[in-house]
C-alpha positions as CSV (number, residue, x, y, z in Angstrom):
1,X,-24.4,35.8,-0.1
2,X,-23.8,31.6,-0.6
3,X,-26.0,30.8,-3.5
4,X,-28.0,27.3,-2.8
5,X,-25.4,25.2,-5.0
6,X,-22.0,26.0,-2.9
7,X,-24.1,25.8,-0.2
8,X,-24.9,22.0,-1.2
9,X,-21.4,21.9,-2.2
10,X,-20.6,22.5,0.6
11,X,-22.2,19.8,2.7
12,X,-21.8,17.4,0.0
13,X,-17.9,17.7,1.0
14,X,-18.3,17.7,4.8
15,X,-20.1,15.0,4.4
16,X,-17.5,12.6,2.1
17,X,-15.1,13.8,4.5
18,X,-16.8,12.4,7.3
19,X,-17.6,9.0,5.4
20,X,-13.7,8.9,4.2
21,X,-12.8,9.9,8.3
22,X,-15.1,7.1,9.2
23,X,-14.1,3.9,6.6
24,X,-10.6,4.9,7.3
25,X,-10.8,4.4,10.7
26,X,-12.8,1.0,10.2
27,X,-9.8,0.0,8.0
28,X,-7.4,1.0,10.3
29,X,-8.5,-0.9,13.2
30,X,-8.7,-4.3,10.9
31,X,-5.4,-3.4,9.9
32,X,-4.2,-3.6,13.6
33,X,-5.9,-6.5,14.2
34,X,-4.4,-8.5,11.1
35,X,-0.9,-7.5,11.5
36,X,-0.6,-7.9,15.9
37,X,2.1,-10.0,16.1
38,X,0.9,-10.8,19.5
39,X,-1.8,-12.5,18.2
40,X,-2.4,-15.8,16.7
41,X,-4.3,-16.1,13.1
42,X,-7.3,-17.3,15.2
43,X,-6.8,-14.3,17.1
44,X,-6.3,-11.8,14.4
45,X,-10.0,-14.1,13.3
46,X,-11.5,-13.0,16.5
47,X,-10.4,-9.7,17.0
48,X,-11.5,-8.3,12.7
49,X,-15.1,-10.6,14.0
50,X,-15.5,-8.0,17.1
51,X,-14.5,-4.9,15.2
52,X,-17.5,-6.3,12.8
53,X,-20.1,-6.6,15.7
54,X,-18.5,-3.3,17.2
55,X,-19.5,-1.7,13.3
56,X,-22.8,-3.4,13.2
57,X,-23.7,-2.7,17.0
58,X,-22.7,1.4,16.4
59,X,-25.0,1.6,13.1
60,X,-27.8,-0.6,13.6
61,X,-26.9,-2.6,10.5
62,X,-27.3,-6.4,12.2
63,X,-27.6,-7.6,8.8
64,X,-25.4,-6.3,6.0
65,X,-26.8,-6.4,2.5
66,X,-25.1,-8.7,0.3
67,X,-23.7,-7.2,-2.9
68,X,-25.2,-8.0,-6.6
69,X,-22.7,-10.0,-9.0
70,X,-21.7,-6.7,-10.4
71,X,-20.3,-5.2,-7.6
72,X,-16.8,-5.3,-6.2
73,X,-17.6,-8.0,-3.0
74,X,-18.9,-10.5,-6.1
75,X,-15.2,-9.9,-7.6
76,X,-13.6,-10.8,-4.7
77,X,-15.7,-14.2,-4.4
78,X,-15.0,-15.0,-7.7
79,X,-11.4,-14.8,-7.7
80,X,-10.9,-16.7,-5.0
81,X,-13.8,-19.4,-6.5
82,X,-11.2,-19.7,-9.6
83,X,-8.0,-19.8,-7.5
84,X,-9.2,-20.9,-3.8
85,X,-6.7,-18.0,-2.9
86,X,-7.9,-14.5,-1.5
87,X,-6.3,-12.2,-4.2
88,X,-4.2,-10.1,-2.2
89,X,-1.8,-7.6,-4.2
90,X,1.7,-7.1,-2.9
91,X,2.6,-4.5,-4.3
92,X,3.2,-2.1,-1.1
């Protein structure tokens, strides 16, 4: 017999692995579309843009809620306040 909690367990993890299956997918195509050589860097603009209206279009978010100062978008924006430079690492 499953007791309740490995049975919550248990969707608890089907479900992260979906979200991971999902975000990584998301990532992926933006990867693509940033490193086409085919493309121009208007292009590779253009072509992230769509896969963001493709993402907003398949979940209904139209309008994505900005993130608090604390969070991890607000450190983003703040680095490249301070430098004018999107901090990319290069360490790969």
């Amino acid at each position: 017999m499953v007791s309740t909690s490995d049975f919550v367990d248990a969707v608890a993890r089907e479900m992260a692995s979906g979200v991971e299956t999902a975000v990584e997918c998301w990532i992926a195509q933006i990867d693509e579309a940033l490193t086409d050589l085919h493309l121009t860097s208007l292009g590779r603009l253009n072509a992230v843009t769509q896969i963001l209206a493709n993402y907003k279009r398949l979940t209904g978010k139209e309008h994505l809620q900005r993130r608090t100062r604390s969070g991890q978008c607000s450190m983003v924006s703040e680095a490249v306040r301070s430098t004018g430079n999107w901090p990319l690492t290069t360490d790969h």
